[in-house]
N, C-alpha and C positions, 0 to 999 in steps of 0.2 A: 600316563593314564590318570583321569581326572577319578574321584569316586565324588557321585552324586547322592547327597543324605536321599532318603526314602520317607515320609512320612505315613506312618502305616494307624496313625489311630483312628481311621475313618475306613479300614480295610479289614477283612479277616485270611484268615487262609485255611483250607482243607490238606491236607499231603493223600498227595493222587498219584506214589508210589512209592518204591522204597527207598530207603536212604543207599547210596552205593560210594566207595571209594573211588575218587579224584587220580586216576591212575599214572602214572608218571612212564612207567616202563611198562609194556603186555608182556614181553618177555621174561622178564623180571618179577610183574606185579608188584612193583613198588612204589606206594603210596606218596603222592604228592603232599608235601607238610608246608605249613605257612611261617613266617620269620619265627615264632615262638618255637618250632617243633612236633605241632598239633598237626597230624592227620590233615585231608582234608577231602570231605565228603560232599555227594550235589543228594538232593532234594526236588523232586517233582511238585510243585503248590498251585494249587487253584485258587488266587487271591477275587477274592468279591467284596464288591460291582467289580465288575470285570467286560468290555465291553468288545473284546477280539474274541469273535467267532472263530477268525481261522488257527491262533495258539492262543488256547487258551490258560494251557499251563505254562507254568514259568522255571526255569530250573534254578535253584537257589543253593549254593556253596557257602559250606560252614568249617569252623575245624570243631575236633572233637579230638579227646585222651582216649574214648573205645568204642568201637562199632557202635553204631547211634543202633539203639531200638525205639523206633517210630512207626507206630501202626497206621498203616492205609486207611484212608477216611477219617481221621482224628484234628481236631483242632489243633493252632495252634500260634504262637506270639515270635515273632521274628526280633531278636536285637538287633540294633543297631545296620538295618537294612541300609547298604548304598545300590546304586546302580551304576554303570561303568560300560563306556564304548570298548572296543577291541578290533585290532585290525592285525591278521597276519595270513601270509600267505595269498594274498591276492581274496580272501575272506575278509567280510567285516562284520558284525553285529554287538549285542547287548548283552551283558551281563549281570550276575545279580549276586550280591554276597553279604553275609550279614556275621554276626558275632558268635550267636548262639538260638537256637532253637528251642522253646519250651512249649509247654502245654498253655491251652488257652488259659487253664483259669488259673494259672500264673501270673497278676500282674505286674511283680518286678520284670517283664521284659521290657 
């Protein structure tokens, strides 16, 4: 799996849901974590210009140390966004996964 940088300083993003846990087991409920240990949560964003009428949102994967609270409709700055193909099970599509999620008027993202 390749990851593809993202160049986002000519985009913004809204979050057009809640942040939810990366679930590994339903049985279980046990959180899927990235090589460090971190959790890992997806994000619903509406990035603008955005020119796909039919998905318009994107779903964007982060890790986090605790339950993200990010309020629906709030801006916001994505680190180090890649983008990434995925093929399994006879499926294939796009992915999207970044560093860290902050507030717009953060600009160390």
């Amino acid at each position: 799996m390749r990851n593809i940088p993202v160049d986002t300083s000519a985009l913004s993003f809204t979050v057009a849901g809640e942040a939810e846990p990366k679930i590994v087991d339903r049985a279980t409920g046990e959180v899927k974590k990235d090589a460090e240990g971190r959790e890992l949560y997806t994000l619903p964003l509406l990035p603008m210009p955005n020119d796909d009428r039919r998905n318009p949102v994107i779903m964007v994967t982060f890790p986090s140390t605790v339950f993200p609270q990010i309020q629906v409709g709030s801006k916001v700055r994505l680190a180090g966004l890649v983008c990434f193909f995925w093929k399994m099970d006879g499926r294939a599509g796009m992915g999207f996964r970044c560093e860290a999620v902050r507030p717009a008027a953060d600009k160390a993202a």
